[in-house]
Backbone bond lengths (Angstrom), bond angles and torsions (degrees), N, CA, C in turn:
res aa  C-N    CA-C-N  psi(-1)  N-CA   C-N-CA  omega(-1)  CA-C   N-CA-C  phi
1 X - - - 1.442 - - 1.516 109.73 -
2 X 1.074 130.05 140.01 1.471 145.84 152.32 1.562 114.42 -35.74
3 X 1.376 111.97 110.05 1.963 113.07 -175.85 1.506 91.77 -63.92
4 X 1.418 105.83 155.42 1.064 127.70 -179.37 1.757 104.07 -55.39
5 X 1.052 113.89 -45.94 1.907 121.07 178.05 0.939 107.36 -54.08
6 X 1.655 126.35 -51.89 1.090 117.85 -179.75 1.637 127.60 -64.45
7 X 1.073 114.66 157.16 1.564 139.10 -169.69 1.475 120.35 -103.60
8 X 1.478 125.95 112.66 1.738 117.26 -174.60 1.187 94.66 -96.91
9 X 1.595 112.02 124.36 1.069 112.48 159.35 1.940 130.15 -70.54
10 X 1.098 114.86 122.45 1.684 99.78 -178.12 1.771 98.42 -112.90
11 X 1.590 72.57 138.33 2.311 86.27 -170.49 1.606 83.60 -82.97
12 X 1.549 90.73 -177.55 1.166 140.31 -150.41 1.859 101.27 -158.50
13 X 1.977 81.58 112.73 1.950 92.63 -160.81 1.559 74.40 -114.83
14 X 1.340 103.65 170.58 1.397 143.55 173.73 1.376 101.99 -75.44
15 X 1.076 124.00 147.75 1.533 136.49 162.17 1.357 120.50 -26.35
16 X 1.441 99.91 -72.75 1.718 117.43 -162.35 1.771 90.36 -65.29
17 X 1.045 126.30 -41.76 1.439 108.82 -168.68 1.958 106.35 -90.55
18 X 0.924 119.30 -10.03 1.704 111.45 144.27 1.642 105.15 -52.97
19 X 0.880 104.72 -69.72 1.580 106.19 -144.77 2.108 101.62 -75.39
20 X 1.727 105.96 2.97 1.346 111.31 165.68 1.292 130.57 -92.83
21 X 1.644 95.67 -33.89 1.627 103.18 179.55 1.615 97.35 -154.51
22 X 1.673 101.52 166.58 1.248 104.99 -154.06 1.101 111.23 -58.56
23 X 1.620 137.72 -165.44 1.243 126.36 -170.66 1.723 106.45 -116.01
24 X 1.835 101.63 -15.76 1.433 124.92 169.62 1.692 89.53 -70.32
25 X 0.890 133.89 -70.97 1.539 117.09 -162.39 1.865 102.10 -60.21
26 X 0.695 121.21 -62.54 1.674 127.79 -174.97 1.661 95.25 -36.05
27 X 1.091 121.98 -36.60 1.596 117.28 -170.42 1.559 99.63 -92.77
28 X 1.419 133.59 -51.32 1.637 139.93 166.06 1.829 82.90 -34.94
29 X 1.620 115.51 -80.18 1.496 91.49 -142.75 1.601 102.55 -72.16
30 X 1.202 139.94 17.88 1.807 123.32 176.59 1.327 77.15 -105.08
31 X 1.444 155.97 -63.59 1.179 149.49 176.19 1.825 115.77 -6.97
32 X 1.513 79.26 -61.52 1.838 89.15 -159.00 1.399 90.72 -81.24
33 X 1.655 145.44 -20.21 1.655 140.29 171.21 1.068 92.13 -62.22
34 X 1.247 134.92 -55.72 1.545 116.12 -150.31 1.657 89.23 -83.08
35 X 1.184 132.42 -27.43 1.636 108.82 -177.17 1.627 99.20 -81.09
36 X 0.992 144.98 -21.61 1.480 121.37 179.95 1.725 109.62 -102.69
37 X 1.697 112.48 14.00 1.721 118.42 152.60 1.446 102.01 -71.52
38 X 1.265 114.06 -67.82 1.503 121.70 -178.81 1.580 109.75 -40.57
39 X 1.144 129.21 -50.66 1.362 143.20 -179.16 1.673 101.84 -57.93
40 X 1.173 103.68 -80.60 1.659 97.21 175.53 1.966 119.75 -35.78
41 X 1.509 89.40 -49.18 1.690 94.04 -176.51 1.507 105.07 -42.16
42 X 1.236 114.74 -63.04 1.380 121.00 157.99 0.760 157.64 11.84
43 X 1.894 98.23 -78.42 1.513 127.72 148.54 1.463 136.29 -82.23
44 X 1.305 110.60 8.58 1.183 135.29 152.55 1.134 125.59 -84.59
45 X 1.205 132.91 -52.06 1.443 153.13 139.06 1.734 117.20 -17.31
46 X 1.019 100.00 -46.92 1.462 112.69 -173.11 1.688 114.79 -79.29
47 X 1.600 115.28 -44.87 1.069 167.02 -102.45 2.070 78.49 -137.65
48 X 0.964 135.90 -35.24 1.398 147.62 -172.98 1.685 110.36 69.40
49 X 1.479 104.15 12.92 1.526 107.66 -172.71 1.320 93.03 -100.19
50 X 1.017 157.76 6.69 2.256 148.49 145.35 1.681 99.69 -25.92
51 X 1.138 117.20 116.25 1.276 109.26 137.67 1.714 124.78 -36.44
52 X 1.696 110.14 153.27 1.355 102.12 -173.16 1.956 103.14 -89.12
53 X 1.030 113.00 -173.49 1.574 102.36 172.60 0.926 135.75 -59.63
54 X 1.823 145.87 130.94 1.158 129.13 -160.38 1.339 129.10 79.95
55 X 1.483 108.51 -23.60 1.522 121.11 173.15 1.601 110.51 -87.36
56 X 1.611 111.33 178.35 0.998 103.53 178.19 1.866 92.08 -152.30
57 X 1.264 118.57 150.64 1.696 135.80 179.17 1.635 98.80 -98.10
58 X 1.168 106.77 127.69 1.712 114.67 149.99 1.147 131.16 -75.57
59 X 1.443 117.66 59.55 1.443 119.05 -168.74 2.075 103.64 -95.72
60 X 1.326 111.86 114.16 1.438 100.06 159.94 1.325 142.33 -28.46
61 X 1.651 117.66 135.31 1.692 102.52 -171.78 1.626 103.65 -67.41
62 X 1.395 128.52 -29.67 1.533 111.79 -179.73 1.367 118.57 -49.38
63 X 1.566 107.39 -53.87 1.506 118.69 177.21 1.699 110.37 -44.76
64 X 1.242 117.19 -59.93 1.147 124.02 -164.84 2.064 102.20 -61.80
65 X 1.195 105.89 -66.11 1.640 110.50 161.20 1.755 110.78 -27.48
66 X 1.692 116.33 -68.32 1.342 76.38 173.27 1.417 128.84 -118.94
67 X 1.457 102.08 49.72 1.391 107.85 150.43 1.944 110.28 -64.58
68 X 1.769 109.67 -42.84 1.254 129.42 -164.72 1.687 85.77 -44.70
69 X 1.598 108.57 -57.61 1.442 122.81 -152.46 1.671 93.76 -45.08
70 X 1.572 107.31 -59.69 1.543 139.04 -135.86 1.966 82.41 -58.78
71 X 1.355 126.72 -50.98 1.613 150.34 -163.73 1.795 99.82 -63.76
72 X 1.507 95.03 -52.93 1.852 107.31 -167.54 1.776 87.94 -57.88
73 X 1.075 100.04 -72.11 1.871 105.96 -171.08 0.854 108.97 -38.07
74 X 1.889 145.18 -47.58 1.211 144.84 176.02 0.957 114.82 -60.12
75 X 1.540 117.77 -20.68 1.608 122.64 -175.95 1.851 111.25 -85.58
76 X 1.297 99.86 -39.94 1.671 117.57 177.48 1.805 96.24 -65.48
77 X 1.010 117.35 -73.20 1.770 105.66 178.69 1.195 128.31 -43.28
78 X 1.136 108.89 -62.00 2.131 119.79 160.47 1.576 89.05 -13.20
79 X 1.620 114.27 -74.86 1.041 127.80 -146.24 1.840 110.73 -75.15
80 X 1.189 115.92 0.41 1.496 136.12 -177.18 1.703 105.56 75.70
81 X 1.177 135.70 32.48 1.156 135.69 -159.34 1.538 98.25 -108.86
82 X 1.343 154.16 149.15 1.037 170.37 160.77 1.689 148.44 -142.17
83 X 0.863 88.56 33.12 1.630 118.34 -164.18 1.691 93.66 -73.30
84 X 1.554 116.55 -39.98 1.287 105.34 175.18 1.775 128.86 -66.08
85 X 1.457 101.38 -10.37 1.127 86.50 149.61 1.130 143.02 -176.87
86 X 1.743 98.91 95.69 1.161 148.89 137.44 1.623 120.27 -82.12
87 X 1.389 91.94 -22.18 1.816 98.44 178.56 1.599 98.51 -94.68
88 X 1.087 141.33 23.49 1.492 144.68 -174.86 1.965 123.91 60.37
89 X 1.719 96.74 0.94 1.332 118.98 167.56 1.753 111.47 -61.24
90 X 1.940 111.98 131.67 1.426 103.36 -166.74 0.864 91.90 -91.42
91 X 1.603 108.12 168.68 1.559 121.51 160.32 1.298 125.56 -21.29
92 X 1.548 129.13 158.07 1.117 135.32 137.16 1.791 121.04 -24.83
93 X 0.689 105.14 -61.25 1.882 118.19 -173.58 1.420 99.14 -67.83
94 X 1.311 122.09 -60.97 1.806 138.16 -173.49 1.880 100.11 -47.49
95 X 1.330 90.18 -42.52 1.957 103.38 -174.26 1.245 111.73 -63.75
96 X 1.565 118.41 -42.62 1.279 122.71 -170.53 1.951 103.14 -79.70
97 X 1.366 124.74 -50.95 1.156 153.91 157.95 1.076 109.66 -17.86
98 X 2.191 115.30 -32.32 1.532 114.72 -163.85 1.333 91.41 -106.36
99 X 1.667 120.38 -27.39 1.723 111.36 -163.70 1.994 84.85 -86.81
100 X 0.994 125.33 -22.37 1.714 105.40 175.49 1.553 112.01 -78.19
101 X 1.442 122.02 -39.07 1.556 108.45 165.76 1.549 106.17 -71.97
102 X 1.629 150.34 7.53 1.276 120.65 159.87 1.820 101.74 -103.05
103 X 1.257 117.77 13.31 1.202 116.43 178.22 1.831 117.03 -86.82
104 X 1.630 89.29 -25.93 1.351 112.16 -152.33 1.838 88.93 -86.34
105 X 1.247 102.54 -50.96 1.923 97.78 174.41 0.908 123.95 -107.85
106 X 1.810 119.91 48.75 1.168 139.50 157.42 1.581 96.31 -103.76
107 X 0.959 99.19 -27.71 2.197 101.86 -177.19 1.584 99.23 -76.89
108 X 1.662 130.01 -27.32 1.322 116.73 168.53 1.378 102.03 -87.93
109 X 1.856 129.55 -45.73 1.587 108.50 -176.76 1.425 110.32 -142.60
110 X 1.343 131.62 112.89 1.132 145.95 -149.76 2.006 97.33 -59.52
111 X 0.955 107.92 -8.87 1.676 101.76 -172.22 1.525 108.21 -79.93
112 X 1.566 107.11 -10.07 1.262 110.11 -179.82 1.228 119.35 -82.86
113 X 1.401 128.49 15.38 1.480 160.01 149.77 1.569 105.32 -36.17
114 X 1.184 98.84 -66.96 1.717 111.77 176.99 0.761 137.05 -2.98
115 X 1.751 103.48 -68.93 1.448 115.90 -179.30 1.641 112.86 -76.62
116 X 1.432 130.82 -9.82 1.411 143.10 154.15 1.245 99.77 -32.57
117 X 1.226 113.81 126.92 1.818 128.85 161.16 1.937 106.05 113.75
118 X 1.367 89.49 -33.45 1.507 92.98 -170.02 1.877 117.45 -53.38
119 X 1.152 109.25 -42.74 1.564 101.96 -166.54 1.960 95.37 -81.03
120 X 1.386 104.34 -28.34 1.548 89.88 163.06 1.470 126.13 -70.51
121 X 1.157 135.18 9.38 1.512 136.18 -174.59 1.529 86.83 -106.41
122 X 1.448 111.61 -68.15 1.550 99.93 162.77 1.606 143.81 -10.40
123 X 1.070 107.59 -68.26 1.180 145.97 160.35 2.076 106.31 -32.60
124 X 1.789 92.71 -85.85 0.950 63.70 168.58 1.753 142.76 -127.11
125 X 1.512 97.37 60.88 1.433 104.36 155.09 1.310 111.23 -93.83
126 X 1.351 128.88 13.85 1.132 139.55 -179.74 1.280 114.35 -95.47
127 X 1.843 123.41 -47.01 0.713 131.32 173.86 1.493 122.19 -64.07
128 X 1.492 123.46 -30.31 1.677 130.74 -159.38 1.776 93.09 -98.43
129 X 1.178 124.51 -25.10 1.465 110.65 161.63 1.569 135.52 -93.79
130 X 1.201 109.51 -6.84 1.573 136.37 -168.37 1.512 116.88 -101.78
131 X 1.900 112.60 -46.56 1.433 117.09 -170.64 1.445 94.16 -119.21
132 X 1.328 112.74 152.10 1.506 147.34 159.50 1.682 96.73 -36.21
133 X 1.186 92.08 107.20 1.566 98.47 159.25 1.433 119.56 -71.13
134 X 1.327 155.97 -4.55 1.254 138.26 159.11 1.635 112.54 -135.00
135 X 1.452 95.88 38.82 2.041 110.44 170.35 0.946 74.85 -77.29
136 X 1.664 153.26 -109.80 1.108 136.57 -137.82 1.372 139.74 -16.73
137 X 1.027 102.74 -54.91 1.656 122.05 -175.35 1.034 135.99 -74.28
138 X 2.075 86.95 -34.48 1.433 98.90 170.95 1.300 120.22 -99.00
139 X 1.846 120.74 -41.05 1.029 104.88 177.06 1.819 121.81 -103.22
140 X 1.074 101.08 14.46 1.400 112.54 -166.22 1.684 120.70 73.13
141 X 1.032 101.57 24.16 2.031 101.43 -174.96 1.919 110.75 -147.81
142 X 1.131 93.97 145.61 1.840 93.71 170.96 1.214 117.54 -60.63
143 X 0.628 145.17 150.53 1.498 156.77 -152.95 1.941 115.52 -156.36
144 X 1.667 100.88 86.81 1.356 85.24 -168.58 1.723 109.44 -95.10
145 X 1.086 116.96 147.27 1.695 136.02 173.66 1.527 110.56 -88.14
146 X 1.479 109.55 100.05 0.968 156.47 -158.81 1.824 107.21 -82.55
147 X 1.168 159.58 139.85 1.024 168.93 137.02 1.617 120.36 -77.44
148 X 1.248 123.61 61.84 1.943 119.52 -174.37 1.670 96.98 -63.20
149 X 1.458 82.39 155.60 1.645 93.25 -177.82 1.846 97.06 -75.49
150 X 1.497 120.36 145.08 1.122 152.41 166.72 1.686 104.70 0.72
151 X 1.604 96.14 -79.02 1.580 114.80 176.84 1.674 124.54 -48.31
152 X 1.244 85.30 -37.50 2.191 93.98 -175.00 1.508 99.28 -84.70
153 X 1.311 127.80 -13.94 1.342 136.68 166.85 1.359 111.87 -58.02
154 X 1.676 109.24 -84.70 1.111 136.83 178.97 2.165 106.35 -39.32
155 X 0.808 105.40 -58.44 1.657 107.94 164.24 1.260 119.62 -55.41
156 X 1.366 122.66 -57.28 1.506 118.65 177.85 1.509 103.29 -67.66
157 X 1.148 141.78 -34.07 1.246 138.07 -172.08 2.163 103.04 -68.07
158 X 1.305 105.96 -46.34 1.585 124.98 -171.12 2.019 99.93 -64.00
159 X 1.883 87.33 -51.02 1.954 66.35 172.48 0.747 110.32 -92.17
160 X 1.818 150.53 17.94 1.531 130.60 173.29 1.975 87.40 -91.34
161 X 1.445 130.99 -35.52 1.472 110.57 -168.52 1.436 95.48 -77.25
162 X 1.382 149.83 -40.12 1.381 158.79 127.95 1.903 90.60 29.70
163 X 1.485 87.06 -93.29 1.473 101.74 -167.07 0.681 108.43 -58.68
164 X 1.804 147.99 -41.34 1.547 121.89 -165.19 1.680 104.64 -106.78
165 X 1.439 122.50 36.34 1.529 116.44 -174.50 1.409 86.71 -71.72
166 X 1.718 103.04 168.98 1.488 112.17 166.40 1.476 118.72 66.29
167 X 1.542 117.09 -11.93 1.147 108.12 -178.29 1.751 113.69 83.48
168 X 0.970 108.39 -2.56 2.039 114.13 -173.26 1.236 95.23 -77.46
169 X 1.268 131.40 140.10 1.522 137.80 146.29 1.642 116.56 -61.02
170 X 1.312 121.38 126.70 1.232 142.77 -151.98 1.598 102.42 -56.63
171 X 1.399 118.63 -38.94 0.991 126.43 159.57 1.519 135.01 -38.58
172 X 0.939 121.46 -29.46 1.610 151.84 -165.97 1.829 110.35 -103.54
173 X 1.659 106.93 -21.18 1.516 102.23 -165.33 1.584 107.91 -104.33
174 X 1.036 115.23 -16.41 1.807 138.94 -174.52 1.671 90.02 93.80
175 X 1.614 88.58 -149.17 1.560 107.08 -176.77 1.577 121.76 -67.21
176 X 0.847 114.42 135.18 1.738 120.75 154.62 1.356 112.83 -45.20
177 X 1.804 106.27 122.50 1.554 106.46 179.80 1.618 133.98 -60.36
């Protein structure tokens, strides 16, 4: 959750993209940029690569994007979450591993820029169909949306109406048949 001191910022979209996509996703994805800017800052920071004050780094927006990615994934595993990959998205480590080998032959040929941005688009079209669009905000955590197979559905659904028919507290009815 957001400390009380702290302040949510809410953007301010352009027209045409209101009236394209919802206005809950438009706020999830500036939401989740500015949490994996902060995240990168971070890991840059840590990382001894921060510019000093007043200065500024020439780092590419791909690089920087999926550095965002490289931080989110570390954040989803920490958290035991893995959904990325099942979607053919690499590891945390593999992610970071890929933006230092396109860093490394961008210093022999700048075209190797290119592929920069990609595992962050990945990423997050991964995120806007997979996680809870307002776990963040509200509860402070990812929140992934889960698909159970058919049967474990259909059962968990039968003893949750089970237990609360009639209005009785579960306590009061004995066991589930």
């Amino acid at each position: 959750m957001i400390p009380p001191t702290e302040t949510r910022m809410v953007a301010a979209f352009e027209p045409h993209l209101v009236r394209q996509y919802p206005l809950e996703l438009l706020q999830f994805a500036h939401d989740e940029a500015e949490r994996d800017a902060g995240d990168v800052a971070v890991f840059l920071t840590a990382a001894g690569l921060a510019p000093k004050p007043g200065q500024t780094r020439g780092i590419p927006a791909g690089i920087l994007l999926d550095l965002g990615a490289f931080v989110r994934l570390r954040r989803w595993e920490l958290a035991g979450l893995f959904a990325h990959r099942d979607a053919g998205i690499p590891t945390a480590r593999a992610a970071l591993a890929r933006v230092i080998d396109i860093l490394v032959a961008a210093a022999k040929n700048r075209s190797a820029l290119g592929d920069a941005g990609t595992l962050a688009r990945a990423v997050f079209d991964l995120m806007v169909t997979r996680f809870a669009w307002h776990a963040g905000r509200d509860i402070g955590a990812d929140i992934l949306l889960d698909f159970p197979d058919e049967d474990a559905f259909v059962e968990a659904m039968a003893k949750f109406l089970w237990d609360h028919r009639r209005g009785t507290p579960p306590a009061h009815r004995g066991p589930t048949p």
